[in-house]
N, CA, C and O atoms as a DFTB+ gen file, in Angstrom:
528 C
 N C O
     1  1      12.568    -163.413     128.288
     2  2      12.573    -163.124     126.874
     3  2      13.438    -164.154     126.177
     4  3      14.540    -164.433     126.649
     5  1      12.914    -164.826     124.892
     6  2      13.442    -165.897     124.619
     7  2      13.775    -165.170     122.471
     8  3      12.939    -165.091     121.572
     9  1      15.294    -164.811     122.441
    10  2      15.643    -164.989     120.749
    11  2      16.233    -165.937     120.528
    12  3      17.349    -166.200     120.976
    13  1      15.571    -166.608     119.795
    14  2      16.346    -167.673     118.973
    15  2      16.386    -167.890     117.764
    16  3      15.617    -167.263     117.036
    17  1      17.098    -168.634     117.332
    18  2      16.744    -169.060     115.422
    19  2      16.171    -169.471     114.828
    20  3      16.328    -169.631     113.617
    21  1      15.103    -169.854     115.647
    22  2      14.331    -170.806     115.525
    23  2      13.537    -169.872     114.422
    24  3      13.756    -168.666     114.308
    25  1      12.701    -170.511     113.724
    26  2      11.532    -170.300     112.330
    27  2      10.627    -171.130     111.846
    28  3      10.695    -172.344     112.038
    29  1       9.447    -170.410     110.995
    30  2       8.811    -171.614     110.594
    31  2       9.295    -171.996     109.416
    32  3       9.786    -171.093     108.739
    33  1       9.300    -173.018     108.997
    34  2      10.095    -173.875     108.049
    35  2       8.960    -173.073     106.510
    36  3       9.298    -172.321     105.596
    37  1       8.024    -173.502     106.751
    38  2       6.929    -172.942     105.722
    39  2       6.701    -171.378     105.735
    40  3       5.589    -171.031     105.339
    41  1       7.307    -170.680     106.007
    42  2       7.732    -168.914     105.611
    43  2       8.311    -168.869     105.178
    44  3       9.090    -169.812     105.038
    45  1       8.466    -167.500     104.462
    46  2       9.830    -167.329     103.741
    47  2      11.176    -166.715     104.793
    48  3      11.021    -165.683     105.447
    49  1      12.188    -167.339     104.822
    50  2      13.437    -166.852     105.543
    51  2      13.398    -165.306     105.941
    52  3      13.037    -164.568     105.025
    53  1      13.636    -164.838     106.868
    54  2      14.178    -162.723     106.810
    55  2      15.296    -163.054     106.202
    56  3      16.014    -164.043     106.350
    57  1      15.414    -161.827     105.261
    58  2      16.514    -161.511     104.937
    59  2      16.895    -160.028     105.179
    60  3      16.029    -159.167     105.026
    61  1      18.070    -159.715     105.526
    62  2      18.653    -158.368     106.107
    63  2      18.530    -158.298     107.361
    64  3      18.268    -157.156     107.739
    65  1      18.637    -159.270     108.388
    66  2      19.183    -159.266     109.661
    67  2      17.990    -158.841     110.782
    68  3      18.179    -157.912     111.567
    69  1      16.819    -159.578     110.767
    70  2      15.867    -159.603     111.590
    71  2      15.605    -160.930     112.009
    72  3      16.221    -161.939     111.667
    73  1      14.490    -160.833     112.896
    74  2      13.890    -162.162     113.666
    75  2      13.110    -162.284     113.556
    76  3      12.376    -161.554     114.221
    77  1      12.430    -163.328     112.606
    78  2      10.721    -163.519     112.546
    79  2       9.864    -163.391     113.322
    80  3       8.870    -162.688     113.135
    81  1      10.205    -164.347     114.786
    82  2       9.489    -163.570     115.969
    83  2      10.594    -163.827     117.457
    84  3      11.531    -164.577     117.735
    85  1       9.973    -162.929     118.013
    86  2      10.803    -162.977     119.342
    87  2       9.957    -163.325     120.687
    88  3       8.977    -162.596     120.838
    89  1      10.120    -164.101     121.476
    90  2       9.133    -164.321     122.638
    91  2       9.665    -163.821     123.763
    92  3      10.856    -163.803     124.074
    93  1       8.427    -163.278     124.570
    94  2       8.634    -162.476     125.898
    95  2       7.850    -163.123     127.083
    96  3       6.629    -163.268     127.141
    97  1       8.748    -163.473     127.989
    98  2       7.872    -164.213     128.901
    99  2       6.947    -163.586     129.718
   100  3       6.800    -162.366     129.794
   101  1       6.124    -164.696     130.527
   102  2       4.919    -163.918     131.214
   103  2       6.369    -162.977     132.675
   104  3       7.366    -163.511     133.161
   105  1       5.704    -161.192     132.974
   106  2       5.944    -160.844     133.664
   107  2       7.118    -160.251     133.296
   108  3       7.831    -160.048     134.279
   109  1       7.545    -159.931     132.368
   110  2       8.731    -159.103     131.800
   111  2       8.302    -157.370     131.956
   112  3       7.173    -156.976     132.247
   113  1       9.282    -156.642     131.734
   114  2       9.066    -155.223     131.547
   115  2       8.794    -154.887     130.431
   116  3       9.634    -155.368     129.670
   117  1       7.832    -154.130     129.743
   118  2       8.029    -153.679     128.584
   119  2       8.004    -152.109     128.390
   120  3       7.624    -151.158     129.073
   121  1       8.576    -152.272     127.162
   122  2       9.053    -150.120     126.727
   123  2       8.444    -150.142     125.638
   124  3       8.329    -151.147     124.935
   125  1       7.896    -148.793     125.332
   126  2       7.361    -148.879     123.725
   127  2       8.406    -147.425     123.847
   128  3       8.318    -146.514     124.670
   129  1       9.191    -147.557     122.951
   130  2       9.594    -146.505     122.472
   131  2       8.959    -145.453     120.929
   132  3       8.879    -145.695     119.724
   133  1       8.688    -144.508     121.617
   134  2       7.739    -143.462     120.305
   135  2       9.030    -143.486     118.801
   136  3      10.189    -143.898     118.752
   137  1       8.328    -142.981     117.980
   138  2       8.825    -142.602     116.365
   139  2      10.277    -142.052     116.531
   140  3      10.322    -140.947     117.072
   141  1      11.266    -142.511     116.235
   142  2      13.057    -141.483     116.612
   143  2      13.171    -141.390     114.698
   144  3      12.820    -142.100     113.756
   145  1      13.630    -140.530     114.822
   146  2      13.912    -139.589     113.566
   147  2      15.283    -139.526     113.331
   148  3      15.967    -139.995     114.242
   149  1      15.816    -139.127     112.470
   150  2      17.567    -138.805     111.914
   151  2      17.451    -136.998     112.223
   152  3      17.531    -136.199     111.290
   153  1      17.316    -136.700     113.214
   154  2      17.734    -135.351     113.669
   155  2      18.423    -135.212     115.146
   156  3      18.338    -136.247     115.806
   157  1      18.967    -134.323     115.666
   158  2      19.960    -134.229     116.809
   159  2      19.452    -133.712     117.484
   160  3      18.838    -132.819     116.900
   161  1      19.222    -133.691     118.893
   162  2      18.877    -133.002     120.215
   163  2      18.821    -131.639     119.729
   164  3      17.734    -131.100     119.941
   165  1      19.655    -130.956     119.158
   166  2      19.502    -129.643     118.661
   167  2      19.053    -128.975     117.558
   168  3      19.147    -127.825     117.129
   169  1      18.365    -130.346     117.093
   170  2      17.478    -129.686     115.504
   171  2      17.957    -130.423     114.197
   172  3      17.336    -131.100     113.378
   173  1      19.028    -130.126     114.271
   174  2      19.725    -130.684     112.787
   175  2      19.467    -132.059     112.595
   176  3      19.628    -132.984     113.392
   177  1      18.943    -132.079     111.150
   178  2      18.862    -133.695     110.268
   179  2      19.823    -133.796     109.484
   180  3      20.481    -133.010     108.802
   181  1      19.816    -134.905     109.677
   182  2      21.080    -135.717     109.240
   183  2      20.766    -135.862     107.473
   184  3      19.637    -135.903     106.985
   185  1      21.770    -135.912     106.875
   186  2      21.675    -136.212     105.268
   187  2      20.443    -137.082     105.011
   188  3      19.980    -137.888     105.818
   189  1      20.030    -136.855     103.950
   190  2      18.744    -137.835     103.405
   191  2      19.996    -139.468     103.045
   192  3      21.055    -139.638     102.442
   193  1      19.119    -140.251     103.771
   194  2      19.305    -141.687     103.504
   195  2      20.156    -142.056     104.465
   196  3      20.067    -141.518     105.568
   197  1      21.152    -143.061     104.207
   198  2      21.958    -143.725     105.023
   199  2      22.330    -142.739     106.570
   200  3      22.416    -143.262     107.681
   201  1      22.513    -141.207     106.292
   202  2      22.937    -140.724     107.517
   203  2      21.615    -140.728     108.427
   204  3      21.599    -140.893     109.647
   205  1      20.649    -140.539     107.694
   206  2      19.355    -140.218     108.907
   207  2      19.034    -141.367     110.006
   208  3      18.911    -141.314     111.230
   209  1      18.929    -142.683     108.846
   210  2      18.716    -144.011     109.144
   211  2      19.366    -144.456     110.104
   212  3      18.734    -145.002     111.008
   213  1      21.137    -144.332     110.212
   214  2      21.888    -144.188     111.199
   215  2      21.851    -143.600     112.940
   216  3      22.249    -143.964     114.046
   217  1      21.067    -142.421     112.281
   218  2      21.001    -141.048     113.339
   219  2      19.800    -141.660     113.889
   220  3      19.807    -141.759     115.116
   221  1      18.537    -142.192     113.142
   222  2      17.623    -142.760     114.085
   223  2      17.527    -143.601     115.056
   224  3      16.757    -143.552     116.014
   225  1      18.467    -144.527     114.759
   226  2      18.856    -145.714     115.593
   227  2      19.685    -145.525     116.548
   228  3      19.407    -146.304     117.460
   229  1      20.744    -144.747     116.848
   230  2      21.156    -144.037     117.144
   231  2      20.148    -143.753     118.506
   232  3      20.089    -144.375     119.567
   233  1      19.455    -142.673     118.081
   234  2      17.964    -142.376     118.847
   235  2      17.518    -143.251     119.868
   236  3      17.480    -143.217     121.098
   237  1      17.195    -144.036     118.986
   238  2      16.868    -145.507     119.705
   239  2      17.730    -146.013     120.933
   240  3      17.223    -146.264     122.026
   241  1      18.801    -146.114     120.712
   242  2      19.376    -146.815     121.737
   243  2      19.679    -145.530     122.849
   244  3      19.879    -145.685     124.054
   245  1      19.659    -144.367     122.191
   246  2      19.706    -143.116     123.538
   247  2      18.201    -143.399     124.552
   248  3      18.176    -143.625     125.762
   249  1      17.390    -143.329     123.893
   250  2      16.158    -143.347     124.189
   251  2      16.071    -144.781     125.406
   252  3      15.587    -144.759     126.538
   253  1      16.706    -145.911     124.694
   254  2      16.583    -146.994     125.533
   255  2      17.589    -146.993     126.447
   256  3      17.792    -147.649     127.469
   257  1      18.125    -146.209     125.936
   258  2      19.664    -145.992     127.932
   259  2      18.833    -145.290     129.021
   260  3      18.585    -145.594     130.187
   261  1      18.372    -143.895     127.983
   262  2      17.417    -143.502     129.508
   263  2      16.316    -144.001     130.404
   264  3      16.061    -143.864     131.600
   265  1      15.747    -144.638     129.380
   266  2      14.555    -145.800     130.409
   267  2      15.511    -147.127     131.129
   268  3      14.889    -148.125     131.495
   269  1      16.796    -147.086     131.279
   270  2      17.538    -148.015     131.951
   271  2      17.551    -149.553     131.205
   272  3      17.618    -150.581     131.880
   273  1      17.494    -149.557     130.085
   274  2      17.266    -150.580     128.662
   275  2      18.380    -150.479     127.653
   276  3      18.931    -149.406     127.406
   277  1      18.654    -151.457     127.157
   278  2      19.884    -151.732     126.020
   279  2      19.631    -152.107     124.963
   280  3      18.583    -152.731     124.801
   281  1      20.338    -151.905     124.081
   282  2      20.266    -152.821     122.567
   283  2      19.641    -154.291     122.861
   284  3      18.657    -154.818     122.342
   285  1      20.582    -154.818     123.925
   286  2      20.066    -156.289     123.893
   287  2      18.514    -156.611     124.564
   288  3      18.237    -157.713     125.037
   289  1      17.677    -155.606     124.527
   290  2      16.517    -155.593     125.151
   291  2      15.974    -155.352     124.090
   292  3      14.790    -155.215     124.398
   293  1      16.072    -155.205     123.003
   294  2      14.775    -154.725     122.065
   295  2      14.030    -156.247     121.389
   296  3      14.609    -157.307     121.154
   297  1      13.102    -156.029     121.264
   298  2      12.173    -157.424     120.727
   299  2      11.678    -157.078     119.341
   300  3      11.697    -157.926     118.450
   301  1      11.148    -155.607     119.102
   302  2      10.605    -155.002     118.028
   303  2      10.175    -154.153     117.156
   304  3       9.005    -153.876     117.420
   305  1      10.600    -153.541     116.135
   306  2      10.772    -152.450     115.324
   307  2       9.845    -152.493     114.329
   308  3       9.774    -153.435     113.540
   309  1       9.188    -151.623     114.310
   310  2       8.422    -150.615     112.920
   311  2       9.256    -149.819     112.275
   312  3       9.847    -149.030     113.012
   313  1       9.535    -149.750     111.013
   314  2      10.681    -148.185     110.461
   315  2       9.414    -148.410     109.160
   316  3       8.805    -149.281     108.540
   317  1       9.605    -146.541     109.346
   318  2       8.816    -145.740     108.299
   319  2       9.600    -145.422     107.549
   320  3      10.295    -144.494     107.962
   321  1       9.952    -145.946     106.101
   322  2      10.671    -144.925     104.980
   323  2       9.716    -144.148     103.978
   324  3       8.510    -144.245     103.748
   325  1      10.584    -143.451     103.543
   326  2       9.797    -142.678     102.289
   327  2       9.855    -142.976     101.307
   328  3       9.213    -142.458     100.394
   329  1      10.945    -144.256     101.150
   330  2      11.076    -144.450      99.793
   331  2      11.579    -145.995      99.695
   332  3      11.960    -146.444     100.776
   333  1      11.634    -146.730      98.784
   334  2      11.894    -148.027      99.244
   335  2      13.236    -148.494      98.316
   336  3      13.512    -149.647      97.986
   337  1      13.986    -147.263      97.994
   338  2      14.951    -146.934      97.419
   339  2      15.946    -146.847      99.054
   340  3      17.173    -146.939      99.013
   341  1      15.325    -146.696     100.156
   342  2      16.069    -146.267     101.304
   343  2      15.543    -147.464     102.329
   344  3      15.102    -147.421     103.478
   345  1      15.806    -148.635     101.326
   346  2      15.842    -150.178     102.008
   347  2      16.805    -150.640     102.293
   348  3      16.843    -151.002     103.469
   349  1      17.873    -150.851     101.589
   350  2      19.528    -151.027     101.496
   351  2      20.243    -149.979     102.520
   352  3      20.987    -150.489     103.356
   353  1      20.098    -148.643     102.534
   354  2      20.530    -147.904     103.055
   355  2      20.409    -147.869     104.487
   356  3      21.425    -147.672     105.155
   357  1      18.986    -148.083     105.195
   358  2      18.400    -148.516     106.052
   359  2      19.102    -149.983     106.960
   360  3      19.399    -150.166     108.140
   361  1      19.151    -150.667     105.968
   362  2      19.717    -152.044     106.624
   363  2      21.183    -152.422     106.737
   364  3      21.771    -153.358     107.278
   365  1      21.654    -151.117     105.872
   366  2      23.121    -151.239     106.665
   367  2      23.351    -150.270     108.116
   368  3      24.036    -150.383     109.132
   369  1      22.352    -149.256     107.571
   370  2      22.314    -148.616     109.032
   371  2      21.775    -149.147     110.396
   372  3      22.196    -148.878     111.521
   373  1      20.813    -149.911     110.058
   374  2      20.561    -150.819     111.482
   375  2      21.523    -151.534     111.484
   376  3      21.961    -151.546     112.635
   377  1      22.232    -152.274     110.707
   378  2      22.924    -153.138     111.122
   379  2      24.376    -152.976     111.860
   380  3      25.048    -153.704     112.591
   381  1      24.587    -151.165     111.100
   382  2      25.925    -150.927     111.800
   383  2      25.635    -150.375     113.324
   384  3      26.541    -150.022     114.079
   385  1      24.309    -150.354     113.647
   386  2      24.093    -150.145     114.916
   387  2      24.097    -150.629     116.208
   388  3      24.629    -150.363     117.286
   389  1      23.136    -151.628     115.623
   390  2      22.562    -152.740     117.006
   391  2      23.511    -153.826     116.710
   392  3      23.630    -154.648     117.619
   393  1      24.314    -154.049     115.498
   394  2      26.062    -155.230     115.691
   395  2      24.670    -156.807     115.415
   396  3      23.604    -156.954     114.816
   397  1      25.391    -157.466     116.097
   398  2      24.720    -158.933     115.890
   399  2      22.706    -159.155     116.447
   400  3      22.218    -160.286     116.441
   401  1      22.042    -158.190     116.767
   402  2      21.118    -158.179     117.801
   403  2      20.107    -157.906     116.436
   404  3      20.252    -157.134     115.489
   405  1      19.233    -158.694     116.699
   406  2      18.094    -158.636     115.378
   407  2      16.714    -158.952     116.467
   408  3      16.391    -159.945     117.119
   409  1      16.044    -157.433     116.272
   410  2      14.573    -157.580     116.672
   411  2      13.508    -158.333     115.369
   412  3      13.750    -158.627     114.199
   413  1      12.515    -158.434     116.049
   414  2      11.708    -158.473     114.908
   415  2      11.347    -157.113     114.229
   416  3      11.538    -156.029     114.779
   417  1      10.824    -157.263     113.024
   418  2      11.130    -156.459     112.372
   419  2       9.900    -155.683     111.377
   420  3       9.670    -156.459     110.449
   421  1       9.268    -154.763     111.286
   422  2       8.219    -154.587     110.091
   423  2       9.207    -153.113     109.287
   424  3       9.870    -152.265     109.886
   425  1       8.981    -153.246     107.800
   426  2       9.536    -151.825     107.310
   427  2       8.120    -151.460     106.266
   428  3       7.524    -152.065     105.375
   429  1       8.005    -150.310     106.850
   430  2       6.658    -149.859     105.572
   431  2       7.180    -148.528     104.902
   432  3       7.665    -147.500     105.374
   433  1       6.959    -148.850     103.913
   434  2       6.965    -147.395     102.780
   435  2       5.876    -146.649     102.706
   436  3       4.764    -147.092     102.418
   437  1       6.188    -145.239     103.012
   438  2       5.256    -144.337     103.560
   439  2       5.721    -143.032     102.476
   440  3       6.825    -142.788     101.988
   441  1       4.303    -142.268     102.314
   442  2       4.576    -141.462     100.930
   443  2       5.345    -140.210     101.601
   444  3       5.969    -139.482     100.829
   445  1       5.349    -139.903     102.983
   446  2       5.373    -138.743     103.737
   447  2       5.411    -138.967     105.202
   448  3       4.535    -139.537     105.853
   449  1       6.801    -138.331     105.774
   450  2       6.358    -138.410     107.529
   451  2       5.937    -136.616     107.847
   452  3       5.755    -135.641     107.118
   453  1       5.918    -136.820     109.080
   454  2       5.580    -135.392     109.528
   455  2       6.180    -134.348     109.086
   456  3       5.654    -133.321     108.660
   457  1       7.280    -134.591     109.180
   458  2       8.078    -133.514     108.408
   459  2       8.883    -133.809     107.332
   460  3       9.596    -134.812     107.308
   461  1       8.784    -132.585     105.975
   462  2       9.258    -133.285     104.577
   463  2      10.633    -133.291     104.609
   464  3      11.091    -133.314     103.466
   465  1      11.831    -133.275     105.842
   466  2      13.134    -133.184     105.729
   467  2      13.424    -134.796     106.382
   468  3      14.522    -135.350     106.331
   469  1      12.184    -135.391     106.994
   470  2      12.404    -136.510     107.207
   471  2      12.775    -137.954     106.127
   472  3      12.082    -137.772     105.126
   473  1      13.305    -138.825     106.016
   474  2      12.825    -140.030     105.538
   475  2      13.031    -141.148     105.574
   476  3      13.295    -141.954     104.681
   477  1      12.814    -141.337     107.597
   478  2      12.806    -142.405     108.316
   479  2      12.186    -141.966     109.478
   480  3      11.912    -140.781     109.664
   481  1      11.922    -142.958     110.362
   482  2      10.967    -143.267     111.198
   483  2      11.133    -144.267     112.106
   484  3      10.450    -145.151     111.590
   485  1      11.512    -144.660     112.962
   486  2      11.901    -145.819     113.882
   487  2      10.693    -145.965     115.257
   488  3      10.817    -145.085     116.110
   489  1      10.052    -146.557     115.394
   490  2       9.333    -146.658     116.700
   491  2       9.907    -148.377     117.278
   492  3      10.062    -149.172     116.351
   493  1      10.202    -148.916     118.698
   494  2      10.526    -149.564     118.991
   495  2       9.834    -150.885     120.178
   496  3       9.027    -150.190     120.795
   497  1       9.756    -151.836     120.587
   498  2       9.168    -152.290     121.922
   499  2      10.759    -152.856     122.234
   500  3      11.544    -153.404     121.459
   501  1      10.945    -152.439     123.947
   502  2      12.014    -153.400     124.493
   503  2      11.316    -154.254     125.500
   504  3      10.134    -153.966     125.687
   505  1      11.739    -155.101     126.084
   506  2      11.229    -156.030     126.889
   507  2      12.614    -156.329     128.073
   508  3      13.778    -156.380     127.677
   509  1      12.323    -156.462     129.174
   510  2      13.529    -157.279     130.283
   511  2      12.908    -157.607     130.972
   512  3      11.825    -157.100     131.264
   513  1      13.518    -158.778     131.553
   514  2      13.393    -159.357     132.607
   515  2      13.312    -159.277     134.251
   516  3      12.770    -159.825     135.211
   517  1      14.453    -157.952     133.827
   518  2      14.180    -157.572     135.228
   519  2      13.743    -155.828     135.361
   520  3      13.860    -155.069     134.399
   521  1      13.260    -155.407     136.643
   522  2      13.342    -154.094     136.881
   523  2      14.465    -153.376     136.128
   524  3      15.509    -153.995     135.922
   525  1      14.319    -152.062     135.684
   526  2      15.785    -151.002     135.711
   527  2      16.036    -150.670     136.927
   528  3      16.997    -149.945     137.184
């Protein structure tokens, strides 16, 4: 798996701490991690906005400990918001998460997730090199 800084000169820059693209070599492992939400093993959601966003990612990296995977394994993120008012909020919350580590990145604004206490959405791919 290869991140670098590298870019195309003729795109427009990311801004808010992603990677335009990330390359995975032939014969790597890959994880798709399903949709993680801002709620707790025991039900409870987290405040609308910055806390959920937090709590999802969060998710994420629980999710990627148990498949024997780390932060520094992720290549790529989808996040579902509800509102695009919960863009800012969102990107400090990834960012206070995963620290210096920028997957690539898609964010779509979505009118509604499954449930109306939601309003975020995280699905993930990790990639390694080696077995867990």
């Amino acid at each position: 798996m290869s991140q670098s800084d590298a870019m195309s000169l003729e795109a427009p820059a990311p801004i808010g701490g992603y990677r335009q693209f990330v390359q995975v070599s032939a014969g790597s492992r890959l994880l798709f991690v399903s949709g993680q939400i801002g709620e707790t093993a025991g039900g409870d959601v987290a405040a609308y906005g910055y806390e959920q966003c937090r709590l999802a990612w969060t998710n994420v990296l629980h999710q990627l400990s148990a498949a024997g995977y780390a932060a520094d394994h992720l290549i790529k993120a989808t996040v579902f918001l509800t509102s695009a008012a919960l863009v800012a909020p969102h990107q400090r919350a990834r960012n206070e998460v995963l620290g210096a580590r920028q997957p690539a990145l898609s964010v779509v604004i979505v009118p509604a997730l499954a449930d109306p206490r939601w309003c975020v959405e995280v699905e993930v791919v990790a990639a390694r090199d080696e077995a867990p």
